[in-house]
CHARMM internal coordinates of N, CA and C (Angstrom, degrees):
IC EDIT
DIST 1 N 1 CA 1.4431
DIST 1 CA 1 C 1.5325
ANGL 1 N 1 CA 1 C 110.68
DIST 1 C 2 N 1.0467
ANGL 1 CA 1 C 2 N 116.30
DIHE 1 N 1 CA 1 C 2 N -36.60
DIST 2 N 2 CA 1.7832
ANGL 1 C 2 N 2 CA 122.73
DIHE 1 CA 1 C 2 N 2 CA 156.01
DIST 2 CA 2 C 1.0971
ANGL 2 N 2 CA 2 C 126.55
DIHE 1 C 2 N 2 CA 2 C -55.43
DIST 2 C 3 N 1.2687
ANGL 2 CA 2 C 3 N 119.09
DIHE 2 N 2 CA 2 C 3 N -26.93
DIST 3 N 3 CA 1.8801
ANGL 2 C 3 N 3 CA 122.14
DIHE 2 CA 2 C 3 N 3 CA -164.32
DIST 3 CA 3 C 1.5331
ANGL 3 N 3 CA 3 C 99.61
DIHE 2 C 3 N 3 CA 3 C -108.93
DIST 3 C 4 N 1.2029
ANGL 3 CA 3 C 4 N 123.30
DIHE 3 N 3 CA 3 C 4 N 109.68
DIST 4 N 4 CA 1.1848
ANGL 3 C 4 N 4 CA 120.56
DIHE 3 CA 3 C 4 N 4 CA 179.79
DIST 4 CA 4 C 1.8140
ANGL 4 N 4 CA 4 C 128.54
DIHE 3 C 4 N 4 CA 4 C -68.12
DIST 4 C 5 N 0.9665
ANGL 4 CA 4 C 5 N 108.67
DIHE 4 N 4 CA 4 C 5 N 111.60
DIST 5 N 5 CA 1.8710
ANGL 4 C 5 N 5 CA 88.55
DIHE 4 CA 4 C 5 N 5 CA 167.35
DIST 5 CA 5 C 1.2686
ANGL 5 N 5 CA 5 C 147.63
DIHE 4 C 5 N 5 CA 5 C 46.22
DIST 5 C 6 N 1.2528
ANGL 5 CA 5 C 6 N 135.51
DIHE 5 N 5 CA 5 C 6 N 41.94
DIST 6 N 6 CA 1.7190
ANGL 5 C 6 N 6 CA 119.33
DIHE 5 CA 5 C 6 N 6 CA -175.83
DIST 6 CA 6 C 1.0839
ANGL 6 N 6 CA 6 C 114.94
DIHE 5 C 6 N 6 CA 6 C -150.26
DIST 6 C 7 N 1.6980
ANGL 6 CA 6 C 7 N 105.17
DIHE 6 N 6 CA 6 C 7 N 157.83
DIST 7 N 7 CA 1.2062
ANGL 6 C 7 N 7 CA 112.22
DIHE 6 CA 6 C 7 N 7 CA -151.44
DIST 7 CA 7 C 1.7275
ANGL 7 N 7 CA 7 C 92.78
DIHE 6 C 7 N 7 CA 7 C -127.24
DIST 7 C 8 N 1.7476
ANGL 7 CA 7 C 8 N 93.68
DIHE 7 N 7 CA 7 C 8 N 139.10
DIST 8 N 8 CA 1.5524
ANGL 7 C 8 N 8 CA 107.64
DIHE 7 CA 7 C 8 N 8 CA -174.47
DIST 8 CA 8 C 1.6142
ANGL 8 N 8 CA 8 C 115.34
DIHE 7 C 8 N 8 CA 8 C -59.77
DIST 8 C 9 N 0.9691
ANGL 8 CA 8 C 9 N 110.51
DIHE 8 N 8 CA 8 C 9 N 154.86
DIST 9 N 9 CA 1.8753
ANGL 8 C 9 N 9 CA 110.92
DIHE 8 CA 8 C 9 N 9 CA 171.17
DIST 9 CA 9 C 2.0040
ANGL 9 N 9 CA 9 C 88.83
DIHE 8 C 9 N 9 CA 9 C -136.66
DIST 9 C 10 N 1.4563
ANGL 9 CA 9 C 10 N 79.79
DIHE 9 N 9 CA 9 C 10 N 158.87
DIST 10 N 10 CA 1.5078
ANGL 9 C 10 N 10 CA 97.11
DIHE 9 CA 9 C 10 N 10 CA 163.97
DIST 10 CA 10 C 1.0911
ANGL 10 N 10 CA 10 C 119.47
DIHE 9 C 10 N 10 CA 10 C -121.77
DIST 10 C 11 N 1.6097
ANGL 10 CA 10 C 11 N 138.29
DIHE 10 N 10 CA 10 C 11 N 170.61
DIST 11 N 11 CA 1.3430
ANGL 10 C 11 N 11 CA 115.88
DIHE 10 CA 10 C 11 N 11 CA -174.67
DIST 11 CA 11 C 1.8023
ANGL 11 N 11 CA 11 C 76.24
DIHE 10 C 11 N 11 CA 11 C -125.39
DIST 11 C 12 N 1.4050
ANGL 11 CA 11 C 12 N 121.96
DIHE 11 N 11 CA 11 C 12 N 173.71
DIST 12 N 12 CA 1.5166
ANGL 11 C 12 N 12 CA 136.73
DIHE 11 CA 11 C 12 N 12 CA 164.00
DIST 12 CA 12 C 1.3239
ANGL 12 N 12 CA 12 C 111.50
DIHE 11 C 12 N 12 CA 12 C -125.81
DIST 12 C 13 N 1.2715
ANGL 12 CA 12 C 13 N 127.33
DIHE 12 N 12 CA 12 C 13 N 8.79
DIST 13 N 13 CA 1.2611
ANGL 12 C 13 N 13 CA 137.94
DIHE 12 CA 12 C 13 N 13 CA 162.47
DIST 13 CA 13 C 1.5120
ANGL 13 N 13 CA 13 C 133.03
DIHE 12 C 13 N 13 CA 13 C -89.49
DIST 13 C 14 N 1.3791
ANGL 13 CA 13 C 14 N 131.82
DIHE 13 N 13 CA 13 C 14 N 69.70
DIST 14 N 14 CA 1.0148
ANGL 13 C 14 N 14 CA 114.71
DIHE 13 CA 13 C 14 N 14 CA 170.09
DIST 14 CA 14 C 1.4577
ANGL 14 N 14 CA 14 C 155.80
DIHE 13 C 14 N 14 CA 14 C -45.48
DIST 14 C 15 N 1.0795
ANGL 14 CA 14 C 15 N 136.00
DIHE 14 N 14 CA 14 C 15 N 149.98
DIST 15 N 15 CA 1.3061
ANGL 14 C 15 N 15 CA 146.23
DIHE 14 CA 14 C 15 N 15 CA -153.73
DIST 15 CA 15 C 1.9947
ANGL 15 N 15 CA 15 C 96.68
DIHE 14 C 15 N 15 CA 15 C -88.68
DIST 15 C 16 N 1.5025
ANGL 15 CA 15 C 16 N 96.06
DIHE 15 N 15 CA 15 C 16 N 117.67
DIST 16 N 16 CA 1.5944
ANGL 15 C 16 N 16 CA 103.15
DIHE 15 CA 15 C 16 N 16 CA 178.67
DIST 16 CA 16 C 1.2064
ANGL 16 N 16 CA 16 C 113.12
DIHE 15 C 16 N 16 CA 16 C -83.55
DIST 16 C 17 N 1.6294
ANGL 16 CA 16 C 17 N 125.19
DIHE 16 N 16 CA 16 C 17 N -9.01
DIST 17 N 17 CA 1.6224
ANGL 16 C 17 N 17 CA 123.29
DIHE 16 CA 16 C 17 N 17 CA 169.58
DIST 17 CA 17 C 1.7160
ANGL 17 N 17 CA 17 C 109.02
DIHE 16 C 17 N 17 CA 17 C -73.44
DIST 17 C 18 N 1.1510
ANGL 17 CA 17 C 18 N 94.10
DIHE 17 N 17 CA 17 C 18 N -32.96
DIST 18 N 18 CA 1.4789
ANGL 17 C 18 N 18 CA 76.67
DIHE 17 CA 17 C 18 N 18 CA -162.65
DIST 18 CA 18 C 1.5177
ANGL 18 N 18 CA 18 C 112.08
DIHE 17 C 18 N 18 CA 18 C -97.39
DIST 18 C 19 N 1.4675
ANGL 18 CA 18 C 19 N 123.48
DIHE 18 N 18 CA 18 C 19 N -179.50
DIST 19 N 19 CA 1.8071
ANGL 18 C 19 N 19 CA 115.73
DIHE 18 CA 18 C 19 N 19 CA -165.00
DIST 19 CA 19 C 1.3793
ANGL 19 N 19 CA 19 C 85.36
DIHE 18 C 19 N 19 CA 19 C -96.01
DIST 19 C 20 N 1.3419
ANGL 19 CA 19 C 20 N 141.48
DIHE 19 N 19 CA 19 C 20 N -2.33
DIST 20 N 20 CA 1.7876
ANGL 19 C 20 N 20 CA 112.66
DIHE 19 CA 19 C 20 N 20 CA -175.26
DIST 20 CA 20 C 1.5230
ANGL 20 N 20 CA 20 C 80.96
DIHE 19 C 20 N 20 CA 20 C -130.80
DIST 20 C 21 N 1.0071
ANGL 20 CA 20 C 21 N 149.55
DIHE 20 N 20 CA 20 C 21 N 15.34
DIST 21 N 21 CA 0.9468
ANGL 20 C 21 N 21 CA 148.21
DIHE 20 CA 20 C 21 N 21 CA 131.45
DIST 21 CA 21 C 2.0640
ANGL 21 N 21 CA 21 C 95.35
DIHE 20 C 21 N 21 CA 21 C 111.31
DIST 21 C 22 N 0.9825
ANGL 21 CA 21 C 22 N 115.11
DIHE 21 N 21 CA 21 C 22 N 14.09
DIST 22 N 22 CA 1.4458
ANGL 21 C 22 N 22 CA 115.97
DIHE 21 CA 21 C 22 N 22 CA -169.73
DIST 22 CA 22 C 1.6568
ANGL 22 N 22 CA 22 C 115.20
DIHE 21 C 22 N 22 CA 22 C -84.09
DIST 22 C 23 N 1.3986
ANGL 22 CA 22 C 23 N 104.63
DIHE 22 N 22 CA 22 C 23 N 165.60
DIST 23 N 23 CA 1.7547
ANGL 22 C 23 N 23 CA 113.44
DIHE 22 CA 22 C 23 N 23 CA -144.51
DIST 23 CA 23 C 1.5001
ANGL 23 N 23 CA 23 C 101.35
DIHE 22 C 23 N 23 CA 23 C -126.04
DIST 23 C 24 N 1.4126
ANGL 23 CA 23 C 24 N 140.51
DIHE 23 N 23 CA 23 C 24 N 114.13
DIST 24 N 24 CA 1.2602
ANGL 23 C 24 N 24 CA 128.29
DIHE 23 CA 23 C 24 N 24 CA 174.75
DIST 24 CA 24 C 1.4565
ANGL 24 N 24 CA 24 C 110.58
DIHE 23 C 24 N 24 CA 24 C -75.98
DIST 24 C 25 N 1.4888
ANGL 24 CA 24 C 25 N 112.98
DIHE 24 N 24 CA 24 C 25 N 171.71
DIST 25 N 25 CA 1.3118
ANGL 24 C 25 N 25 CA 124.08
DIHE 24 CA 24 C 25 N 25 CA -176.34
DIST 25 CA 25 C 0.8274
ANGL 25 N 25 CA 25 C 124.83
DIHE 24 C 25 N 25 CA 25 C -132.80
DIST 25 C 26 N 1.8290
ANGL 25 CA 25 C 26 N 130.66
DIHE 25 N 25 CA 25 C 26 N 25.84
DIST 26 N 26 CA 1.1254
ANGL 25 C 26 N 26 CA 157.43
DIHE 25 CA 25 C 26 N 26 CA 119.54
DIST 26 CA 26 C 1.5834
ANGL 26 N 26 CA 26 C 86.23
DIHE 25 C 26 N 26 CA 26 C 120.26
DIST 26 C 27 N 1.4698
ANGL 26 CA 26 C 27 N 130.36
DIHE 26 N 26 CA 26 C 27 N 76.96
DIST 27 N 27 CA 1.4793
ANGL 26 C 27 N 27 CA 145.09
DIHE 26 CA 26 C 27 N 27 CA -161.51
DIST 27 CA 27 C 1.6616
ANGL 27 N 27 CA 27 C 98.51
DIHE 26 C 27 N 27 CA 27 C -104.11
DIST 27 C 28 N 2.0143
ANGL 27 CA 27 C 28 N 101.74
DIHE 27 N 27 CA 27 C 28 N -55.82
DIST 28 N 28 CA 1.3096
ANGL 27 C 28 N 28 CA 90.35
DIHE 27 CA 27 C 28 N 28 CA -177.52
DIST 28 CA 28 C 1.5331
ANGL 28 N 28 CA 28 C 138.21
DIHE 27 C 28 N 28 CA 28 C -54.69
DIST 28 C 29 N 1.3561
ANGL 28 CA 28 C 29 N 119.48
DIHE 28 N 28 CA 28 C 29 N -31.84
DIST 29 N 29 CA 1.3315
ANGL 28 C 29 N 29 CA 116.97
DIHE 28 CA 28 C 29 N 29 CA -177.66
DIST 29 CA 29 C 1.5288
ANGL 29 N 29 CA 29 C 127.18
DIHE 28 C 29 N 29 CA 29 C -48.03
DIST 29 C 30 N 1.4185
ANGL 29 CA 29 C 30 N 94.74
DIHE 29 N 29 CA 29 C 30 N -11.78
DIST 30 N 30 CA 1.7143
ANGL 29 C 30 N 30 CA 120.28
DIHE 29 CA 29 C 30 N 30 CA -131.86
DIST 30 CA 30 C 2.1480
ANGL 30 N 30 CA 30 C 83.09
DIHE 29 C 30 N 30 CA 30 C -111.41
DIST 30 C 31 N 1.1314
ANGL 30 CA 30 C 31 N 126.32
DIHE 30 N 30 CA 30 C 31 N -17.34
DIST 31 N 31 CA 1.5309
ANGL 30 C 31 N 31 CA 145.25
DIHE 30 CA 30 C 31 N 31 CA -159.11
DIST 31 CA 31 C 0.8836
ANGL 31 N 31 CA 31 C 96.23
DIHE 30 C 31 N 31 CA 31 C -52.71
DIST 31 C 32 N 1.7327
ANGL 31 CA 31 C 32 N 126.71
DIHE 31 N 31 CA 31 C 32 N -67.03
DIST 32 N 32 CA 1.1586
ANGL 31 C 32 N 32 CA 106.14
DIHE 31 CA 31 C 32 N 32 CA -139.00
DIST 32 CA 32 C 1.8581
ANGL 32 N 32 CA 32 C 101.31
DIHE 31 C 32 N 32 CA 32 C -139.22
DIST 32 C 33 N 1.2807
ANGL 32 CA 32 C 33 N 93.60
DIHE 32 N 32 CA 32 C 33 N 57.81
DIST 33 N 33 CA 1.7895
ANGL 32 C 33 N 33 CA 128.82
DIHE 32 CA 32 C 33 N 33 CA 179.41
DIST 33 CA 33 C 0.8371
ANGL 33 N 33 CA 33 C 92.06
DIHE 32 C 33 N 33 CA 33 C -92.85
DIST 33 C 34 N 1.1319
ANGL 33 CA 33 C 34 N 146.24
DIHE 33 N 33 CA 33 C 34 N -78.79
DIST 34 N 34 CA 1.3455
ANGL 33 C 34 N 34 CA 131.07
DIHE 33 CA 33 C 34 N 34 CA -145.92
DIST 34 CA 34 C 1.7189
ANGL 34 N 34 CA 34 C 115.29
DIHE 33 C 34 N 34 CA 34 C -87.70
DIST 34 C 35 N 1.2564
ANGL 34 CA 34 C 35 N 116.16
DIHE 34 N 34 CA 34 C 35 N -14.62
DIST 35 N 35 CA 1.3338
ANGL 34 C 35 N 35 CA 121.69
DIHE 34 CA 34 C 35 N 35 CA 176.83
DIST 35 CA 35 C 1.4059
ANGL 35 N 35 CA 35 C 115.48
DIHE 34 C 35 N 35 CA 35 C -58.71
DIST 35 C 36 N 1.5583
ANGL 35 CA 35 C 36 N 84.55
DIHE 35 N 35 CA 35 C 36 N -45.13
DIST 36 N 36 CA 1.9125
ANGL 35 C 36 N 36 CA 112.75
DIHE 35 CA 35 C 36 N 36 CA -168.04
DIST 36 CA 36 C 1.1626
ANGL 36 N 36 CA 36 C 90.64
DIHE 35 C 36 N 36 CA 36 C -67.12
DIST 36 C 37 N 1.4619
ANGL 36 CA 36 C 37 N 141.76
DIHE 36 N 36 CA 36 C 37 N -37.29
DIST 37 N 37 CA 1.3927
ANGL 36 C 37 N 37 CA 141.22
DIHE 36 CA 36 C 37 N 37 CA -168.85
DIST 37 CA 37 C 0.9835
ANGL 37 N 37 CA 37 C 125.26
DIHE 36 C 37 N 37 CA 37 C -82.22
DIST 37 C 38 N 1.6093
ANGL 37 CA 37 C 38 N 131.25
DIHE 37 N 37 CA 37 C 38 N -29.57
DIST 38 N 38 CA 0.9610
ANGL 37 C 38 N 38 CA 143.22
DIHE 37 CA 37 C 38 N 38 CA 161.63
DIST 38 CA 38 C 1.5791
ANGL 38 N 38 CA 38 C 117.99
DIHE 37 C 38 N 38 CA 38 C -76.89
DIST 38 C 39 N 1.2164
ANGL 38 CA 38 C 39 N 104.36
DIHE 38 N 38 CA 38 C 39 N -40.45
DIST 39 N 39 CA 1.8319
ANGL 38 C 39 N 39 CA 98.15
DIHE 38 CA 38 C 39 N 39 CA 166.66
DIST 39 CA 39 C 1.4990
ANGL 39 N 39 CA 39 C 128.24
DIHE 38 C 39 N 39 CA 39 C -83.63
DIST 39 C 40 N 1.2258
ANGL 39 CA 39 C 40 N 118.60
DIHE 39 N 39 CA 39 C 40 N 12.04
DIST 40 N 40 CA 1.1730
ANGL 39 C 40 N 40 CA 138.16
DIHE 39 CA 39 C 40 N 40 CA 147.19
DIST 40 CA 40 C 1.4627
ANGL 40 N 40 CA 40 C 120.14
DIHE 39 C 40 N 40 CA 40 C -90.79
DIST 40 C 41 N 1.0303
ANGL 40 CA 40 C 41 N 124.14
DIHE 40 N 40 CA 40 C 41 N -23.75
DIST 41 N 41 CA 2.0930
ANGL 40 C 41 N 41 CA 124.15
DIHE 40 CA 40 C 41 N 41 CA 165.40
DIST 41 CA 41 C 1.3009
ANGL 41 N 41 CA 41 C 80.57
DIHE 40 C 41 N 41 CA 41 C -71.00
DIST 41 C 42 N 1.5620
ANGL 41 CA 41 C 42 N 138.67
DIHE 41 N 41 CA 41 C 42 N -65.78
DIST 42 N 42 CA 1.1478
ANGL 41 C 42 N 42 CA 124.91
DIHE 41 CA 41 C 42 N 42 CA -162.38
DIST 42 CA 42 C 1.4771
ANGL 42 N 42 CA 42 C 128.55
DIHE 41 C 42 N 42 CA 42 C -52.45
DIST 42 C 43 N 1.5568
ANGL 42 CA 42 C 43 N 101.18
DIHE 42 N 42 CA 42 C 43 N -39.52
DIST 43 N 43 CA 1.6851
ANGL 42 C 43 N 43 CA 90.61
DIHE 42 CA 42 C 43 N 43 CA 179.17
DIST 43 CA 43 C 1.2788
ANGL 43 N 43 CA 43 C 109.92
DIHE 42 C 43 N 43 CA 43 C -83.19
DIST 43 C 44 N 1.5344
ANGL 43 CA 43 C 44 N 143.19
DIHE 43 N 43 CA 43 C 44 N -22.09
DIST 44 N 44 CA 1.1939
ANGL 43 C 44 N 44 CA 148.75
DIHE 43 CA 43 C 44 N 44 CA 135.33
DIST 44 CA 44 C 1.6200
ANGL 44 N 44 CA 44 C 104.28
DIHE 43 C 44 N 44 CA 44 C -7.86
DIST 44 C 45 N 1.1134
ANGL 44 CA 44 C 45 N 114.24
DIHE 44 N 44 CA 44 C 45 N -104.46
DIST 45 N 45 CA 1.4704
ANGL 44 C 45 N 45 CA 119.70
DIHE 44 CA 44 C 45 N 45 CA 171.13
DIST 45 CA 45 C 1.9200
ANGL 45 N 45 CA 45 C 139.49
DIHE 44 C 45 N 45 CA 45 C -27.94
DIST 45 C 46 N 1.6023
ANGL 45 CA 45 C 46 N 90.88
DIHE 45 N 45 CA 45 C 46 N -24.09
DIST 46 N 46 CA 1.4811
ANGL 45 C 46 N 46 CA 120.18
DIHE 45 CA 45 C 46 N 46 CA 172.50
DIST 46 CA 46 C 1.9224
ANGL 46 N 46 CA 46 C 105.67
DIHE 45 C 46 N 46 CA 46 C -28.23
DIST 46 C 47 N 1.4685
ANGL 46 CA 46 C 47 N 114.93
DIHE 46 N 46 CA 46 C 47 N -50.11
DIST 47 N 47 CA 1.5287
ANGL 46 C 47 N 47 CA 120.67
DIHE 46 CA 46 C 47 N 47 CA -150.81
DIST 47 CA 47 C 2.0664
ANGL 47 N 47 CA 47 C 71.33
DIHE 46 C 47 N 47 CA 47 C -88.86
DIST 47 C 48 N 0.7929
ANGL 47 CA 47 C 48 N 153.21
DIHE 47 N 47 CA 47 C 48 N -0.56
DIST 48 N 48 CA 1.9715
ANGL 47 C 48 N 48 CA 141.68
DIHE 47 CA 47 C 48 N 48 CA 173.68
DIST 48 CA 48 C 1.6169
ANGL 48 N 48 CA 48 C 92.79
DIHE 47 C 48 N 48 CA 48 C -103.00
DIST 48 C 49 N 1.5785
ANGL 48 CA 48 C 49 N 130.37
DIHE 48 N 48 CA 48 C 49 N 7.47
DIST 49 N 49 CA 1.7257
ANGL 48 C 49 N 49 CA 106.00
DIHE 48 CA 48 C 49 N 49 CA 176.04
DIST 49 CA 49 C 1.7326
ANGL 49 N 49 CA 49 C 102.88
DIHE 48 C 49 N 49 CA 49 C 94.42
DIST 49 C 50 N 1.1209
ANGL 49 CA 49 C 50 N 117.23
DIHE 49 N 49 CA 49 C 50 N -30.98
DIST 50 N 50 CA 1.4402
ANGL 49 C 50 N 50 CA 118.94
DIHE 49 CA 49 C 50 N 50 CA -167.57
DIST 50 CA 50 C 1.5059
ANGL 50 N 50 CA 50 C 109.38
DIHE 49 C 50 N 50 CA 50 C -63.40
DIST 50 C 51 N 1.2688
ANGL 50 CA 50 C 51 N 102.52
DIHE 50 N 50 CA 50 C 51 N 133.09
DIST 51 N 51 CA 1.3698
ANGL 50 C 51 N 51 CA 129.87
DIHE 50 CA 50 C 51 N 51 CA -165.59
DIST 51 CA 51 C 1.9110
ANGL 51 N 51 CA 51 C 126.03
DIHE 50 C 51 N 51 CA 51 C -123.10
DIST 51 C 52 N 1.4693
ANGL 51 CA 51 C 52 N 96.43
DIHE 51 N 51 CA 51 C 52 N -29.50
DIST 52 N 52 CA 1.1146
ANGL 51 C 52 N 52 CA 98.94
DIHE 51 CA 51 C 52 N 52 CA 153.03
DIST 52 CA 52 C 1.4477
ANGL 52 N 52 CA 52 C 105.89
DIHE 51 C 52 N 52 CA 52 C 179.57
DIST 52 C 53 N 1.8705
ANGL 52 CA 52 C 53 N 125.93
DIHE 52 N 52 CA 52 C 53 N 169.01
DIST 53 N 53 CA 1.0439
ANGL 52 C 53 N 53 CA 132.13
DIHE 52 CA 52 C 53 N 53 CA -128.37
DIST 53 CA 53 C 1.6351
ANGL 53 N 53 CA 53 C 103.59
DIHE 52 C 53 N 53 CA 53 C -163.71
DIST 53 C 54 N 1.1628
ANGL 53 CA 53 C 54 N 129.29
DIHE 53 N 53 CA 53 C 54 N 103.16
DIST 54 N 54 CA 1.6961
ANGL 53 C 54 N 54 CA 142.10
DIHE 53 CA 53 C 54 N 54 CA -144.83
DIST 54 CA 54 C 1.9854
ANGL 54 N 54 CA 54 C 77.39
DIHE 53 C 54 N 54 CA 54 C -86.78
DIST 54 C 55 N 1.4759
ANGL 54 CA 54 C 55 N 73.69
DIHE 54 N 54 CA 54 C 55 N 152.30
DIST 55 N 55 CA 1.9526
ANGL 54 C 55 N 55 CA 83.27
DIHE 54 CA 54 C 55 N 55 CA 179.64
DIST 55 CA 55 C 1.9343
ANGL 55 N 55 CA 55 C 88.71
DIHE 54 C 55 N 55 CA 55 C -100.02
DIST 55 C 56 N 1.0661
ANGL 55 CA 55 C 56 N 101.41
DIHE 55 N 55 CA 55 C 56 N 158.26
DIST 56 N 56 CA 1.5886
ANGL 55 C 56 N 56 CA 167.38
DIHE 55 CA 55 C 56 N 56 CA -60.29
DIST 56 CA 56 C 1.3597
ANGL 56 N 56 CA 56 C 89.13
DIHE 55 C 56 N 56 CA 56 C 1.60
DIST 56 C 57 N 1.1972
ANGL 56 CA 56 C 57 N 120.71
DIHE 56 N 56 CA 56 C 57 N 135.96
DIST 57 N 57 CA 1.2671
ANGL 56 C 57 N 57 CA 140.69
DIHE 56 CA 56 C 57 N 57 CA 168.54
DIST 57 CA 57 C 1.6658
ANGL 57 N 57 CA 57 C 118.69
DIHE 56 C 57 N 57 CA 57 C -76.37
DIST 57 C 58 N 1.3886
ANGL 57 CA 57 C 58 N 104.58
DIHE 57 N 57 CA 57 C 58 N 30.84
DIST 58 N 58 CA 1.7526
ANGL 57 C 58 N 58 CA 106.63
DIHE 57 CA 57 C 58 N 58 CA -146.63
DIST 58 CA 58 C 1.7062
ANGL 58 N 58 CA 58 C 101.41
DIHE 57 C 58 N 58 CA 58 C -76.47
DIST 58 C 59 N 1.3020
ANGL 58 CA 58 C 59 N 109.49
DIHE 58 N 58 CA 58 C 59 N 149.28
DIST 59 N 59 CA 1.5489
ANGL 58 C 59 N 59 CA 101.64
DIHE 58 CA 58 C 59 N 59 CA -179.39
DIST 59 CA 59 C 1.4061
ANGL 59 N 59 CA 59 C 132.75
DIHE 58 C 59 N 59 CA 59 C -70.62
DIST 59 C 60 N 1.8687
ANGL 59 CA 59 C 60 N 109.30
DIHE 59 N 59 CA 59 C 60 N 10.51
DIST 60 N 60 CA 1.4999
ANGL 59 C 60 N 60 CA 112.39
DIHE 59 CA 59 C 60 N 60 CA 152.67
DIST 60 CA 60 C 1.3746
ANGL 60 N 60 CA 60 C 118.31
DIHE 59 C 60 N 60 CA 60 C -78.30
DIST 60 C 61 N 1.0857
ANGL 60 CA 60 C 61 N 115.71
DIHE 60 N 60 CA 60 C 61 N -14.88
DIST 61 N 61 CA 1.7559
ANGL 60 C 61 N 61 CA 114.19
DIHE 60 CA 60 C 61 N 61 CA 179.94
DIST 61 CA 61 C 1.7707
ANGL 61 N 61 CA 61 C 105.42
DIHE 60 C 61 N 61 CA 61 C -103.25
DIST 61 C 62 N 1.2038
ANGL 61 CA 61 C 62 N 107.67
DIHE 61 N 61 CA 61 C 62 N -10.91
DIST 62 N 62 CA 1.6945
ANGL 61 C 62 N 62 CA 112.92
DIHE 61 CA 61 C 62 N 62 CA 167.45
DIST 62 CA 62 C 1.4177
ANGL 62 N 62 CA 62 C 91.70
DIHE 61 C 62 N 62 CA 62 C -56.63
DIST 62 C 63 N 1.5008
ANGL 62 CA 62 C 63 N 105.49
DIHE 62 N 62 CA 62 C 63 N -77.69
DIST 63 N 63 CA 1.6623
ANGL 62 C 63 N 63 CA 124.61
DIHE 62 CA 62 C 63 N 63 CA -174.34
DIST 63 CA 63 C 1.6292
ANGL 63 N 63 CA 63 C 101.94
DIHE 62 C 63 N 63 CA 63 C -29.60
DIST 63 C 64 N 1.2158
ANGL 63 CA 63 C 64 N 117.59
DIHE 63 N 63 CA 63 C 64 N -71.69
DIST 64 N 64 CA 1.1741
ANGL 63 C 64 N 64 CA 115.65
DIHE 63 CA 63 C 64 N 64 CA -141.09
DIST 64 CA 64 C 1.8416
ANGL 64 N 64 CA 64 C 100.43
DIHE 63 C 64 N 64 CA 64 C -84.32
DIST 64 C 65 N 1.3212
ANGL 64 CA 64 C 65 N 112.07
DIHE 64 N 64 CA 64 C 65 N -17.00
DIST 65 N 65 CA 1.8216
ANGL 64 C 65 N 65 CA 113.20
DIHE 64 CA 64 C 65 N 65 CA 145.57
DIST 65 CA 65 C 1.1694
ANGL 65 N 65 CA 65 C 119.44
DIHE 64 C 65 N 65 CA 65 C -41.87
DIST 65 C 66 N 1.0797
ANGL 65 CA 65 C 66 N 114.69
DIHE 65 N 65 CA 65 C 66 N -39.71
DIST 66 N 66 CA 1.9077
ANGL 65 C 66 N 66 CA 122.29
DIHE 65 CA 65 C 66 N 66 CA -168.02
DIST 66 CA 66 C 1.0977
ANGL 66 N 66 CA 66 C 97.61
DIHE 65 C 66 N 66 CA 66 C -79.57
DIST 66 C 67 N 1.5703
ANGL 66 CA 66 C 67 N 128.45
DIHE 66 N 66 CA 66 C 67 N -41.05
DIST 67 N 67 CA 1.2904
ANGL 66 C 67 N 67 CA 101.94
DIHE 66 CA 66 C 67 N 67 CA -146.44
DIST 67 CA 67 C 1.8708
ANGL 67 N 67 CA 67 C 92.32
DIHE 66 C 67 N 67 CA 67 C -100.20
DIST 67 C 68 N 1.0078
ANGL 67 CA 67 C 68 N 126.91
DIHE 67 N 67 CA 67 C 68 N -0.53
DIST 68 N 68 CA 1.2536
ANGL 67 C 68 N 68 CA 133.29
DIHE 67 CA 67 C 68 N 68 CA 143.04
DIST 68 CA 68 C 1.8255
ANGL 68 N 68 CA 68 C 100.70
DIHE 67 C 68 N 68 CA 68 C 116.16
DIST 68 C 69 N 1.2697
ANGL 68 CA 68 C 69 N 109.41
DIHE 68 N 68 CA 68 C 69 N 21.45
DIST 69 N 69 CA 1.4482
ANGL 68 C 69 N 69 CA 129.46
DIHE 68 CA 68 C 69 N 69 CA 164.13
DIST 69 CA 69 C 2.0120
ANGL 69 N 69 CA 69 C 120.45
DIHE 68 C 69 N 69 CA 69 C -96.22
DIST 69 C 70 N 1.4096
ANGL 69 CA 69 C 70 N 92.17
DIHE 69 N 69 CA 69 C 70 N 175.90
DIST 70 N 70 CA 1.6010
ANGL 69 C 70 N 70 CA 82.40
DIHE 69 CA 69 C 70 N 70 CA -172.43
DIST 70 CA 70 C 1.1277
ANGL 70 N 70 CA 70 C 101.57
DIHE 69 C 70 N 70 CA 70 C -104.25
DIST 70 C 71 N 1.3226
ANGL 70 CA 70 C 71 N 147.13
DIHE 70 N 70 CA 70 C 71 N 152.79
DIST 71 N 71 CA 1.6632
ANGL 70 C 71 N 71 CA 144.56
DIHE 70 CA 70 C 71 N 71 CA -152.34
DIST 71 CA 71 C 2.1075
ANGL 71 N 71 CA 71 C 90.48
DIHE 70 C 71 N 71 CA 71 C -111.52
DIST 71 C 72 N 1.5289
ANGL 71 CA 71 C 72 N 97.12
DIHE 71 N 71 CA 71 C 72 N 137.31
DIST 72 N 72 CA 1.8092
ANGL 71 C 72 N 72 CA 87.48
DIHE 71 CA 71 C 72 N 72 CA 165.98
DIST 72 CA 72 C 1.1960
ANGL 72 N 72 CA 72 C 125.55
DIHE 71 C 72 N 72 CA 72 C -39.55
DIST 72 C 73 N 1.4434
ANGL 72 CA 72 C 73 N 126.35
DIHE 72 N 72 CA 72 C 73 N 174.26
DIST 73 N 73 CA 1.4669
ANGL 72 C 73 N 73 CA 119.65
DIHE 72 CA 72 C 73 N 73 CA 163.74
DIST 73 CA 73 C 1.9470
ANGL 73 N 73 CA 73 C 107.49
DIHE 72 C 73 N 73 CA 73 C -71.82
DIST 73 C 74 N 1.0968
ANGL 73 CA 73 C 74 N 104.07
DIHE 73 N 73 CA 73 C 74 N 162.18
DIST 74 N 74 CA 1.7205
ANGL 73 C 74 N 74 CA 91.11
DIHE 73 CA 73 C 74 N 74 CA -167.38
DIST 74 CA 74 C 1.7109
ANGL 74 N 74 CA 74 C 76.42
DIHE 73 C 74 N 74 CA 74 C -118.13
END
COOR INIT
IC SEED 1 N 1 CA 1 C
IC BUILD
């Protein structure tokens, strides 16, 4: 219900830079989002002791950071 709509394409054209001929899909920009995101809940949380914080970052394991327990796997 979050992920909107889309439909795959293929390309049949390979890429002449590269030796297997393969095509990025613009991944890097995308690197180091979630790091930044997660070490920001962390310093957020810093003044509760919290030290670190298992990704899905979901706000039962926020909670259960605070309260100085380990949250299920989500």
């Amino acid at each position: 219900m979050e992920v909107p709509d889309f439909e795959v394409g293929f390309t049949v054209t390979p890429s002449p830079h590269h030796p297997i001929g393969a095509k990025g899909v613009g991944e890097s920009p995308n690197v180091g989002s979630v790091p930044a995101i997660i070490n920001a809940v962390v310093d957020a949380l810093k003044p509760y002791g919290v030290r670190h914080v298992d990704m899905p970052c979901s706000p039962a394991r926020v909670w259960e950071a605070m309260q100085g327990r380990a949250a299920p796997p989500v």
